[in-house]
N, C-alpha and C positions, 0 to 999 in steps of 0.2 A: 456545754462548755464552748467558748469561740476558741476561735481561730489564735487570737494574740496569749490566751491563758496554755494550749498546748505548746505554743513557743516559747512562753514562760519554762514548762516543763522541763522542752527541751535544753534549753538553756542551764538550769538548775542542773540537770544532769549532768551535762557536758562541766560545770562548774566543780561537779563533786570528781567526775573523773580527771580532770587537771588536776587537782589535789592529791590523786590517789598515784597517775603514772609517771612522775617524776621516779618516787619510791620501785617500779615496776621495771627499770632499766635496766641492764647489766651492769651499766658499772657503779649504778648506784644499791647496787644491792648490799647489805650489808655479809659479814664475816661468816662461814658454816658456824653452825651452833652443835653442842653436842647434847644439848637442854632439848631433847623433844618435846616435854611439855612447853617451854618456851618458843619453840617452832609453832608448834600447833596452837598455838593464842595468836601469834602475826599472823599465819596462813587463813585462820578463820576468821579473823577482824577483817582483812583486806575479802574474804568470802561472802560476808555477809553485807560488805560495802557495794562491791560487785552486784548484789542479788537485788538491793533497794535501789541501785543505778538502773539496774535490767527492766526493773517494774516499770519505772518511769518511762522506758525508753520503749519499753516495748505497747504501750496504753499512747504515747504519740505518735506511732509508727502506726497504729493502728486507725487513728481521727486524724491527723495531718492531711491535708486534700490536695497540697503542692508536690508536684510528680518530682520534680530535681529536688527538692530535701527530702523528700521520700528516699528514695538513691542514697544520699550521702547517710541518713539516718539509718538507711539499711548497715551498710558498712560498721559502722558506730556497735549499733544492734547484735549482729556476728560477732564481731571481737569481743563483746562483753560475755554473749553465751560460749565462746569459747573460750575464754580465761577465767570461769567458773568453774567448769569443765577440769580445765589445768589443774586448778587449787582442790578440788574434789580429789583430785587424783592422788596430790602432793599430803593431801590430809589423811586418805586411806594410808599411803606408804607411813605415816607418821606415827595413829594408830591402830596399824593393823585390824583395822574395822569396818565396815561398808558405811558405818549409820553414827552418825557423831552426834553429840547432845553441846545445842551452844547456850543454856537456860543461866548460866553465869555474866557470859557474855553479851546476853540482849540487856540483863540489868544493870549494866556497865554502858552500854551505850542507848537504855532507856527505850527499846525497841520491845514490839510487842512479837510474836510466833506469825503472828500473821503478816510482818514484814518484812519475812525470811520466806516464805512462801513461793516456790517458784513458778511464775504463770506458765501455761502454753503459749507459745507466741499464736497469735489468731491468721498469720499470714501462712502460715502452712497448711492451712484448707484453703484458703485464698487463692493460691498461685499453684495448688492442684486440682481445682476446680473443674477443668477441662480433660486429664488425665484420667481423673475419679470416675466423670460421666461417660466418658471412652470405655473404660474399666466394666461400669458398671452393664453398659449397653451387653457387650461380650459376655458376660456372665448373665446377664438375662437371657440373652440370645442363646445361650449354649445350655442354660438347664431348663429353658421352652424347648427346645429339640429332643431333650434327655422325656423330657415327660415328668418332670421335675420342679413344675411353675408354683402347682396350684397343690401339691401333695395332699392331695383327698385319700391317698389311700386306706388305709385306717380308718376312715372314718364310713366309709363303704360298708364295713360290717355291721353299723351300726345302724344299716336302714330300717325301717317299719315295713309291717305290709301293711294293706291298707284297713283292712280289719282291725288288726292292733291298734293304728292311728287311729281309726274313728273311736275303737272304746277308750285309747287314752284322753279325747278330747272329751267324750261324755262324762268320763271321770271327773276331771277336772272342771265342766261347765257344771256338774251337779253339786260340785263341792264348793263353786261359785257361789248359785244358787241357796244353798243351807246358812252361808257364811251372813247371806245377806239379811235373808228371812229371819236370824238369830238377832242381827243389829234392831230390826225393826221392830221384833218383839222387844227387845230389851228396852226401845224406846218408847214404845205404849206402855211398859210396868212403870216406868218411873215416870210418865205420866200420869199416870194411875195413882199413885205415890205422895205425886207433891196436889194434886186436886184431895186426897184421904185428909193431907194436912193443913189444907188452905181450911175444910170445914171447923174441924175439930180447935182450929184454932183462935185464940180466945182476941178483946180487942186490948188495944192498948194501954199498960197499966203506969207507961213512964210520960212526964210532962215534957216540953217539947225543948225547954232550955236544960235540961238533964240530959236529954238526947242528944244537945246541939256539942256536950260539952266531950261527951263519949264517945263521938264522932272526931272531935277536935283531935283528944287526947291519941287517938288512934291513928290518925292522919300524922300526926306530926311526929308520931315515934317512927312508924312507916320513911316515912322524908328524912327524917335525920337519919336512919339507917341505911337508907340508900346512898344519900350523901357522902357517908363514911366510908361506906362499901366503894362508892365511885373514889375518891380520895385512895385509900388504899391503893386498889389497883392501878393507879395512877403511878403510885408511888413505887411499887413493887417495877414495875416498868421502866420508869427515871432509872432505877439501880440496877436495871436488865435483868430481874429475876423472875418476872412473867413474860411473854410475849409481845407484842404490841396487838393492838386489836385486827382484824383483817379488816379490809377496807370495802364500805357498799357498791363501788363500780371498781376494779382492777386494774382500767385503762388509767387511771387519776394518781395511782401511786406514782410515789419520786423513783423509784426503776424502774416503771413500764415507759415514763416520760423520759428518762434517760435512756433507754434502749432506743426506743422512738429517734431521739436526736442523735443517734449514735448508726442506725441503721439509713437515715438522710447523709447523716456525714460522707459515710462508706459508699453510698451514691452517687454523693457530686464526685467523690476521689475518682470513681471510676470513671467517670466523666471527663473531666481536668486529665485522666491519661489515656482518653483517645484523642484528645483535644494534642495532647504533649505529642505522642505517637507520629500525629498527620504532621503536625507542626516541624521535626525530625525530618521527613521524608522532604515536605516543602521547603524549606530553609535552605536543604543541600541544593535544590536543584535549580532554587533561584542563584544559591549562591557560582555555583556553576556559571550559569549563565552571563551572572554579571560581572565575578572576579575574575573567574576561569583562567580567561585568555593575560589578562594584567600578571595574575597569580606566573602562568607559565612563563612569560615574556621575561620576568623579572627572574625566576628561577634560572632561564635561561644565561641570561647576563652576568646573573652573580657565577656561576661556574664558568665561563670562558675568563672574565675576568681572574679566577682562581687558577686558571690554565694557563694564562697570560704572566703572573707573577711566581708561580712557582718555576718556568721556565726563567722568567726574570734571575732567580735565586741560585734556580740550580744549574740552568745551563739546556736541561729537557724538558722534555714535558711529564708530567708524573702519570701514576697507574690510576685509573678506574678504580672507584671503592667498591666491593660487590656489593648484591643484593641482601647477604649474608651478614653484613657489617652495617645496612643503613642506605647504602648507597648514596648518593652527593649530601644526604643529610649529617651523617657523619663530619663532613667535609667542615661544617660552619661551628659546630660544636663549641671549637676555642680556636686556638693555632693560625697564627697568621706565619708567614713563609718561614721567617727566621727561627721560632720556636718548632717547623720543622725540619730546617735544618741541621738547629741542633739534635734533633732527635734522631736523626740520619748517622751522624757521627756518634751519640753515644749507643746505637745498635752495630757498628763498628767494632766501638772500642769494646761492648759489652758483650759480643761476641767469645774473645779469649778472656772476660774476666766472668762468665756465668760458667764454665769449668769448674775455676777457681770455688767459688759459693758454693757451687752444687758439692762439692768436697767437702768444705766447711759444712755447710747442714748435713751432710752424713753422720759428720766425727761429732757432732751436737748432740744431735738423735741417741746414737748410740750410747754417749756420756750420760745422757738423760737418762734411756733404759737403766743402763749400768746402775743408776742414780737410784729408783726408783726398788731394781731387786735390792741393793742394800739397805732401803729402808724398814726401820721396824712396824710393826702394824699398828702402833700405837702414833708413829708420824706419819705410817700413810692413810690412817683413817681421819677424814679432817674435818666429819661431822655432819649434820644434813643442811644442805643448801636447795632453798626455789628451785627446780628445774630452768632452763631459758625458754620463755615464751614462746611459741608460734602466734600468737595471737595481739602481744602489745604491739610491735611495729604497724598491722594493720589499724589500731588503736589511736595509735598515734598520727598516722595520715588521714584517717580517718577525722580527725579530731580538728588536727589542722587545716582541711578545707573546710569544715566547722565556720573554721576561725576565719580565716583570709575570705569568704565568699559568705556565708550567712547570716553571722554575729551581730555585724554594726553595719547589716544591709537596711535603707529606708525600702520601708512595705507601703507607704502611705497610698500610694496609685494603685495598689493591688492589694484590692479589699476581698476580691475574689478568691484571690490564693493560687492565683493560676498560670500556666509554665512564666516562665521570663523568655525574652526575645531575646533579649542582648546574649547571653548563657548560652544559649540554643546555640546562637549565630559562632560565639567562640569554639564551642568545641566540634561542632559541623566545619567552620571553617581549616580546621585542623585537621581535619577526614579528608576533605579535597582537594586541602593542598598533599597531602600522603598522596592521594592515586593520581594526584596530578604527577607528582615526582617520579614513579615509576614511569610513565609515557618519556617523560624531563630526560630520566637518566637513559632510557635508549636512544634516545636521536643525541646526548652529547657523548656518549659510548661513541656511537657512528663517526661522530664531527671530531673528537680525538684522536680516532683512528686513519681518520685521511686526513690529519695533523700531520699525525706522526710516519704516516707511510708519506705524505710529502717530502719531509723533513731526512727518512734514508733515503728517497729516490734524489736529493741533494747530494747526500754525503756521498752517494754509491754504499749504501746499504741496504740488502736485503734478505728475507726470511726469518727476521725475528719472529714476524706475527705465526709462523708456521709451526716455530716450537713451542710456540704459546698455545695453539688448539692443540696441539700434538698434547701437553700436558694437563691440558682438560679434559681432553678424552680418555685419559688412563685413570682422573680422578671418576670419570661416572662410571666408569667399566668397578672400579672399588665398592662407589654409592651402590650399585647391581650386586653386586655381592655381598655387601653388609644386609641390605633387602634380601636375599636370598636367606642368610641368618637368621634374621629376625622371622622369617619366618616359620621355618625349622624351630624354635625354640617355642612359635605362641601353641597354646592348645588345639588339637584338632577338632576341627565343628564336626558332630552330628547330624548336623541340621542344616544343611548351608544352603539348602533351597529353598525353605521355606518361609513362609513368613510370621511374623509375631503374632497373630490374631490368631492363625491357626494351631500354632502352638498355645497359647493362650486357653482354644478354645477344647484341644484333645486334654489340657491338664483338666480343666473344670468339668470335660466328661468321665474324667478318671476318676474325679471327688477328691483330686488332689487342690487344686483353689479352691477353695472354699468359703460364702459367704459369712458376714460375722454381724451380730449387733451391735447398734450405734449407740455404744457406752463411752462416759468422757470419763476423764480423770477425776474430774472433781466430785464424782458420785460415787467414788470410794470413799465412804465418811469418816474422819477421825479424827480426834483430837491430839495437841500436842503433850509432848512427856515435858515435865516439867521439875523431874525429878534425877534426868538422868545421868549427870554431871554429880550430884550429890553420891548418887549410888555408884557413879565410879572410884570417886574418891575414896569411899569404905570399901575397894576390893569388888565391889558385887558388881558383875554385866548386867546389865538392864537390857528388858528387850525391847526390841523398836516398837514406837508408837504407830500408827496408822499412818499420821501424819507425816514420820520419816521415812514410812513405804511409798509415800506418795510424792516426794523428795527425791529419792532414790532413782526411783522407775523413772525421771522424767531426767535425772541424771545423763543414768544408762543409756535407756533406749531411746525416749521423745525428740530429745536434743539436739543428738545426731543423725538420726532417720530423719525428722525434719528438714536439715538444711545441709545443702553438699557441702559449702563451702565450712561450717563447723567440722564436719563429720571426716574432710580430707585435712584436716590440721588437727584435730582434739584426740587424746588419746583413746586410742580405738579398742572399742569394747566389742566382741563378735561375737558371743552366748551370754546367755541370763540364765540361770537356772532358779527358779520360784519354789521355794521348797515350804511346805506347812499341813495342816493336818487338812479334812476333808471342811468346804464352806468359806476360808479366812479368805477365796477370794481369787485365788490364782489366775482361772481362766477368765475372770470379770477384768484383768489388770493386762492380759493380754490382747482383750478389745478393745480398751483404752489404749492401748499402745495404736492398734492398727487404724483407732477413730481419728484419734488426734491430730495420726501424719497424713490420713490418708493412705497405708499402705496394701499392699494385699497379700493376702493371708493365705502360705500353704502347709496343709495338714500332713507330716510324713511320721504322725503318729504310729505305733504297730498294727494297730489293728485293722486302722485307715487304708496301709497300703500292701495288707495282706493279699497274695493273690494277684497282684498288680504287679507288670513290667515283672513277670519271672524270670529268673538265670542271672548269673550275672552281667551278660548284657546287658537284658533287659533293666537291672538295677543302676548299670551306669550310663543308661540312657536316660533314665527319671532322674539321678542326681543332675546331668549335662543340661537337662528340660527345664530344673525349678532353677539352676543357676542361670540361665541364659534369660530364662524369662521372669526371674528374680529381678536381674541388671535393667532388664528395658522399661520394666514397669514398675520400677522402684520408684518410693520404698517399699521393701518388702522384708515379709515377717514367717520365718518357717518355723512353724510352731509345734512339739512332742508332746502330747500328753502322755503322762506315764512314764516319764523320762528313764526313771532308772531298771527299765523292763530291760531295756538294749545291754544293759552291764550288770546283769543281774549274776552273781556266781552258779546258782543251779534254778534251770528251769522249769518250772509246774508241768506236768505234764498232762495237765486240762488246757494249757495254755496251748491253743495252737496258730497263734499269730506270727509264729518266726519273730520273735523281741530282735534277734542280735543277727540280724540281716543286715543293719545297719551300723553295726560297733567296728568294723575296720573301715570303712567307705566316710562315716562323719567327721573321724578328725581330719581326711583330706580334702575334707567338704570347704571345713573351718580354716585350713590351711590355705586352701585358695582366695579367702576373701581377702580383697585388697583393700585399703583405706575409700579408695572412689567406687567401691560397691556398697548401698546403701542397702545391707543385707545382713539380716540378725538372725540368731538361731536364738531361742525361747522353749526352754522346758521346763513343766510341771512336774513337781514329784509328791506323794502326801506319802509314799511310804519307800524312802533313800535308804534304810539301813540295809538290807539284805545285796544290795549291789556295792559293785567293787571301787569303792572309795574314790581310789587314783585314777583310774580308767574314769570314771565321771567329772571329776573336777579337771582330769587333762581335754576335755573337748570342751565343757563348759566353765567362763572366763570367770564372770562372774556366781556365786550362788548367795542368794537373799533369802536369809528365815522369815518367812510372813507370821506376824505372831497372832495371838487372842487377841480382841481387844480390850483395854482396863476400862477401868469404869466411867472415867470422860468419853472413850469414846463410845460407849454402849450405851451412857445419856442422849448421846448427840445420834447416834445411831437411831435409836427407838425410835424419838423424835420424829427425826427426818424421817423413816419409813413410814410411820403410821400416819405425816401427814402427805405423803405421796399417795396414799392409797385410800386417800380420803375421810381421814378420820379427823375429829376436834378434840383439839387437849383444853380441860378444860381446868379451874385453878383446882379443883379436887380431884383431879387425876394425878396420882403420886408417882413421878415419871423416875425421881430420884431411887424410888426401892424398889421398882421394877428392873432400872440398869443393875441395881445391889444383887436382886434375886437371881439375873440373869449371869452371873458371875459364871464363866467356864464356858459360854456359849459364843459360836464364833457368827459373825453377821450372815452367814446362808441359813443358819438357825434360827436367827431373830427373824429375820425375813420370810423365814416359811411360817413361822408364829403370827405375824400381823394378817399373811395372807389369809391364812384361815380364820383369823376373826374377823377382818373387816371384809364381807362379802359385801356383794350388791344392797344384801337387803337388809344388813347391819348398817351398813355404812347411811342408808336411809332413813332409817329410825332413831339417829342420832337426836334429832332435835325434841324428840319424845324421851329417849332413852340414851343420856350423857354414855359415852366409854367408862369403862371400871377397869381399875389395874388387874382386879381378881381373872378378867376374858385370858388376859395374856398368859396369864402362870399353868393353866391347864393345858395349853398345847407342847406347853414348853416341859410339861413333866413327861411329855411323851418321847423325846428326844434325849440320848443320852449325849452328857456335855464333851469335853476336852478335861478330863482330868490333868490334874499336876502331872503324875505320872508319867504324861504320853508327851508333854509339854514338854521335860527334862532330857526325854532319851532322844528329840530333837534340838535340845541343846549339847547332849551329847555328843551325836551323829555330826553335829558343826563343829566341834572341836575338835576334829580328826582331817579333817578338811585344810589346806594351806593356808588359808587364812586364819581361820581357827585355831590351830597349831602358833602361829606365830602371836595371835591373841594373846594365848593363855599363857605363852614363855612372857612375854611382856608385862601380863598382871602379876605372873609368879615371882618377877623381880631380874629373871634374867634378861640381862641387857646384851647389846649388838656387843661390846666391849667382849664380854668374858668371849661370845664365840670366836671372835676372833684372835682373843687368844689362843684357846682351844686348838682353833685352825694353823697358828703360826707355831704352836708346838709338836703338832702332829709333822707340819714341814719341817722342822728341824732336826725330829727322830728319822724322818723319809732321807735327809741329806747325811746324818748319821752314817748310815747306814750304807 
C-alpha cells in the first residue's frame, strides 16, 4: 500500500471520529436514563465505532513513514484506546458482566466479529525494544552465572556407556541391514512374476480400431472426471468451505508480499526518525545562531517598553512576574495598561466584597445539602449517565491539529514522506525563544531594580527592597519544610544503594523473574458466540467464547501495560484473576500478556517462593524488591499460580509451601499500586471453591471464567493445531465430526491429541498415507473430558463472587429501584427510632 492510500485511512478515521465526538461532550450528552437496556445499546454502538476507528488507526500508525504525523497520530491512537477502555467500564457497570455479546448489534450496523476484533497495537514492542534487550541481556547474564543456561541436568542420567552405545548402534545398523535385503528380495519376486506372465501370455485377440476406441472411451471418462472434480473444489472454495490450495513457492503468496512491503515500510520509518531526530538538534542550533541575538534584543524592548507604560498609567513601576507565573511571557498574554488598571481597582474593591461571596456560598452549600437529605430516593436516583471522559479532551486536540496542520496540507514536493522543515523550525523556534526568556527575564529583573532603587534614592526612599528578601526568605525556610514532609510521608527504601541491575539480577537468582515463552494473543484460537444476545434474552448466561476471552484479556491487561499514558487516565484495573478448569489455557493467556507488552514476569507463586527471603523481614524485603523493580522495568506482570492456595480455609497438611505467607502482605501489595505503576497482579486458579470467597475477590479486581470451547472454536482449533504441527487436511478428513466428537475437551487436550499423532515420522508419510479422523479419537479416549458437572459448579463458584451476585439479582428481575427502596426504609425505621 502507498504512502497517499494510508492518508486516505487516516483521513476516513479522523472523518468517523468528527461524527462520533460532538455526541462525546458533556454538554452534549444526553439526559440519565433509567432503561439499562437502552444504556447499554448507546454505550456499545459508540464501542464498537470506537474499535473500527482504532483498527484503522492503529494499521496507519504502524506503515505511516512521516515522523511529525506519527506524533500527532500517536495522540489520536491513545484517546481512542482509552475511551474504549471507558465505555468497557461503563458496559460492565450496566451489565454486571465482564463479557458482553454485541451479535444483534453487528447485524444492525452490518458488521462482521472480526471487525470488532481488538488488535495489539504493534508499537508496544516497537518502542520497548531497547528495554526488552537490556532486560533480556540481565537475565542471560544472571541465569549463566546460576548454571542455569543450558539445563542438561536431567538429561545426564541419561548417558550410555560405551558398550551400551556400540550394541545400540549394531542393533540398529542390523535392522538396517534386514529392512533392506527384504526390499530387494521382494523386488526380484515380482520380477520373477511379471517375466512367469509375459511367457504364459497369449498374443493379441482385439483389432487395433476396437482398442483405439477403449482407450478413447477410457480417457475421456478419466478427463471429465477430473474436470469435475477440479470444478468442485473450485467451487467449494468460492463459498470458503475448503481451504484454498497452498501455494508451490511461499515467498509469492499475497501475505508473504504484503509482509515483505510492510517490513521495507517499517524501515524507511525508522530511517525518516533519525533523519527527523538530527534535524531537531540542527534546526535549534542554527536557529540560535541566527535569530538568537534579534529574538533577545526584541524581547528586551518589548518589556522596557511594558515598564515604561505601566509607569506611564500608574505613576510606578510594576512587580516582576515570577518564574512561577511565566515570567515576562505572562506579561504579553492580553492586557494593555488600562485593562490593568482596571484590574487593580477591582482587586481593591474585591477585597471587602469576596467576604461578602464567600458567605453566600456557604449558606448555598448548606441549602443544597439540606436539599439533597430531604430528597426521596426515588428523586435522588436520576438514572445511569456516561461517566465524564478523561480521554475525549485529548481527542479532541488531538483531532484538531489533525485538522489546522495535516488535512488540507499540499504533500506534492514530499513524495518521500519525510520530516517537514517549516514544522521543525516552528516549534524549535518556540523552545529558544522559552530559554532565551529565562536569560531575558534576569537581566530585566536587574534593570528594574536599579529602576526603581533609582527612582527611591529620588524620593528619599529606602529599604523596601530589604523587606522584600526578608519575605523570600521566610517563603523558602516553608518550601524546606513542606520538603521535609514530603518526605516523612514517601516510603522508606530498602534499598537505597543499590542499583537496578543488581536488584534485577539477585531477583532472577532467587527464581523470582522469571523467563516466559514467546506466545502472542492471537494464538489463543476461537471463534466468535454468536448466540449470546439471544440466550440472554431467554434468561439463560451464556458463556464466553474464546473469542471474548481474547477481548477481554487485551481490555484488562494488554492496554494498559502497554501505554503509560492510557493506563494513568483509563480506569485502573490492578489484578486478573483467570479462573477454569485444568488446559482452557490460563498460563498460555498470561504469556501473551507478558509477549505482547514486553513485560517482565515475576513468579510469587507458593511454591516458587517457598523457603526464600524467610521472617517476616525477609518477606517484606521481596515484596519492597518485585515493587521497586517492578516500577523501573515496567511493564511488569506478578504472576500466582494456584491463586486460591493463599485464601484457602484449611490447609493439606501435605502441603508444605506455606500458601498464606502471602494473604495479609497482598492486599497491601495491591493497595500501593498507583495509576503510573505499570504493575498487574495475575492469578491462576483451576480449583477456587475451597478458598474463601471474599478474601479472594477483595485483592483480585477482576476474575474472568475461562470456558470449554464450543464447537466453532474446537473446528477452528483442530484445524489450526494439526496444521502447525504439520499435518494436511485433506477434503476426506472429516474435521466437522472430529470438533463434534471432541465435545467436553478443552484445547491442552486437543493439543496433546495432535501432538501424539503427528510425529516426525507421521507427519512424513503423509503424502503415502493421507490423515484419518479415526488417529485422533484414540488418544482422546485416553484423557478424561470436562464434564457438565465441573462446568456448572464453576458457574456456581462465580455467582457468589461480587460480580456474580449482582449478575444474578439483575437476571432474577431485581432492579437497583427496589434496593434502594429497601435501603430508604430501613433509614426511615433507623430515624424512627
Amino acid at each position: 500500500m502507498s504512502h497517499s492510500m494510508y492518508n486516505q485511512m487516516w483521513a476516513d478515521a479522523q472523518s468517523t471520529l468528527a461524527d462520533i465526538i460532538p455526541y462525546e461532550l458533556p454538554e452534549s450528552q444526553s439526559k440519565p436514563t433509567k432503561d439499562r437496556g437502552a444504556a447499554f445499546q448507546t454505550c456499545a454502538i459508540s464501542y464498537i465505532k470506537y474499535i473500527q476507528i482504532f483498527r484503522k488507526l492503529e494499521n496507519c500508525y504502524d506503515q505511516i513513514v512521516h515522523p511529525q504525523k506519527r506524533r500527532t497520530l500517536k495522540k489520536v491512537l491513545e484517546g481512542v484506546m482509552g475511551r474504549i477502555l471507558e465505555l468497557k467500564d461503563d458496559m460492565v457497570n450496566l451489565e454486571y458482566s465482564e463479557f458482553h455479546f454485541f451479535d444483534d448489534i453487528l447485524s444492525d450496523l452490518k458488521a462482521t466479529p472480526a471487525d470488532i476484533e481488538i488488535p495489539v497495537p504493534r508499537y508496544f514492542l516497537q518502542e520497548q525494544e531497547k528495554e526488552m534487550a537490556h532486560r533480556d541481556r540481565l537475565l542471560a547474564e544472571s541465569s549463566a552465572s546460576q548454571g542455569r543456561s543450558e539445563q542438561k541436568g536431567p538429561r545426564d542420567e541419561l548417558l550410555l556407556s560405551t558398550e551400551d552405545a556400540i550394541r545400540l548402534i549394531q542393533i540398529h545398523e542390523r535392522a538396517r541391514q534386514g529392512r533392506l535385503r527384504a526390499s530387494f528380495m521382494q523386488e526380484i519376486r515380482r520380477r520373477e512374476e511379471r517375466e512367469k506372465r509375459a511367457a504364459t501370455r497369449k498374443g493379441p485377440s482385439m483389432d487395433k480400431e476396437c482398442a483405439a476406441v477403449i482407450v478413447q472411451k477410457v480417457w475421456r471418462g478419466f478427463s471429465a472426471r477430473k474436470l469435475v472434480k477440479k470444478e468442485r473444489e473450485l467451487e467449494l472454495i468460492f463459498l470458503g468451505m475448503a481451504p484454498p490450495p497452498l501455494p508451490s513457492n511461499p515467498r509469492h503468496t499475497a501475505q508473504a508480499i504484503a509482509a515483505k512491503v510492510e517490513a521495507a515500510r517499517q524501515a524507511l520509518q525508522m530511517q525518516h526518525e533519525q533523519e527527523y531526530q538530527h534535524a531537531l538538534v540542527a534546526v535549534k542550533e542554527k536557529l540560535k545562531q541566527t535569530e538568537g541575538v534579534d529574538m533577545k534584543e526584541t524581547m528586551q524592548e518589548e518589556i522596557r517598553q511594558w515598564f515604561l507604560e505601566v509607569r506611564d498609567s500608574t505613576g510606578k513601576f510594576p512587580e516582576y512576574p515570577d518564574e512561577e507565573d511565566g515570567g515576562s511571557a505572562s506579561i504579553f498574554k492580553a492586557k494593555d495598561p488600562a485593562e490593568l488598571e482596571k484590574e487593580m481597582l477591582e482587586g481593591q474593591e474585591g477585597g471587602d466584597k469576596g467576604k461578602k461571596e464567600k458567605k453566600k456560598e456557604k449558606a448555598e452549600k448548606k441549602e443544597k445539602d439540606k436539599g439533597k437529605k430531604g430528597k426521596t430516593p426515588e428523586q435522588a436516583q436520576e438514572g445511569f449517565k456516561m461517566t465524564e471522559s478523561q480521554f475525549v479532551p485529548d481527542i479532541v486536540s488531538a483531532s484538531k491539529l489533525y485538522t489546522d496542520v495535516w488535512q488540507r496540507r499540499d504533500e506534492s514536493d514530499n513524495l518521500r514522506q519525510a520530516y517537514d522543515v517549516e514544522t521543525v523550525k516552528e516549534e524549535k523556534r518556540l523552545e529558544v525563544e522559552a530559554e532565551l526568556r529565562v536569560h531575558v527575564d534576569t537581566l530585566m529583573q536587574e534593570e528594574l531594580d536599579n529602576l526603581q532603587m533609582a527612582v527611591e534614592r529620588d524620593k528619599g526612599k529606602k529599604g523596601k527592597k530589604g523587606g522584600k528578601s526578608g519575605k523570600k526568605g521566610k517563603k523558602s525556610k516553608k518550601g524546606k519544610k513542606n520538603a521535609k514532609k514530603g518526605k516523612k510521608k514517601g516510603e522508606k527504601d530498602l534499598t537505597p544503594d543499590r542499583t537496578p541491575e543488581s536488584l534485577f539480577k539477585e531477583l532472577v537468582a532467587e527464581g523470582v523473574i522469571v523467563d516466559y515463552p514467546r506466545v502472542r494473543l492471537h494464538d489463543y484460537v476461537g471463534e466468535y458466540s454468536y448466540l449470546g444476545t439471544t440466550l440472554r434474552q431467554a434468561n439463560i448466561e451464556p458463556m464466553p467464547s474464546m473469542s471474548d476471552v481474547r477481548r477481554v484479556i487485551t481490555e484488562y491487561t494488554i492496554l494498559p501495560l502497554g501505554s503509560q499514558a492510557v493506563h494513568e487516565k483509563a480506569p485502573h484495573v490492578k489484578s486478573v484473576l483467570l479462573v477454569g478448569p485444568e488446559g482452557v489455557g490460563k498460563r498460555m493467556l498470561v504469556n501473551a500478556m507478558c509477549t505482547e507488552t514486553g513485560a517482565t514476569l515475576f513468579d510469587l507463586t507458593p511454591e516458587n517462593i517457598c523457603g526464600k527471603y524467610p521472617g517476616k523481614k525477609g518477606l517484606e524485603m521481596l515484596l519492597h524488591l518485585v515493587y521497586k523493580v517492578g516500577k523501573l522495568y515496567a511493564p511488569s506482570v506478578i504472576y500466582m499460580q494456584n491463586a486460591e492456595k493463599t485464601f484457602l480455609k484449611k490447609i493439606p497438611k501435605t502441603d508444605l509451601s506455606d500458601p498464606k505467607r502471602l494473604k495479609k502482605d497482598l492486599p497491601r501489595l495491591i493497595k500501593k499500586l498507583s495509576q503510573e505503576d505499570r504493575i498487574l497482579l495475575v492469578g491462576t486458579s483451576q480449583l477456587p471453591f475451597d478458598s474463601d470467597v471474599k478474601a479472594l475477590t477483595a485483592v483480585y479486581q477482576k476474575v474472568i471464567l475461562l470456558p470449554r470451547p464450543d464447537y466453532a472454536s474446537r473446528y477452528v482449533l483442530w484445524r489450526s493445531l494439526i496444521q502447525q504441527y504439520g499435518g494436511r487436511l485433506t477434503p476426506a478428513f472429516d474435521l466437522s465430526s472430529l470438533a463434534k466428537v471432541s465435545d467436553g475437551y478443552t484445547p491442552g487436550h486437543i493439543k496433546m491429541a495432535v501432538t501424539q499423532v503427528l510425529s516426525e515420522r507421521r507427519a512424513a508419510q503423509q503424502h503415502k498415507k493421507p490423515l484419518v479422523t479415526a488417529e485422533f479419537v484414540a488418544p482422546l479416549a485416553r484423557i478424561d473430558p470436562i464434564y457438565r458437572e465441573e462446568e456448572e459448579a464453576f458457574k456456581s463458584w462465580y455467582s457468589k463472587t461480587p460480580m456474580g451476585k449482582k449478575r444474578e439479582k439483575a437476571t432474577s428481575g431485581e432492579t437497583d429501584e427496589t434496593e434502594t427502596k429497601g435501603k430508604s426504609g430501613k433509614d426511615k425505621k433507623k430515624g424512627k427510632k
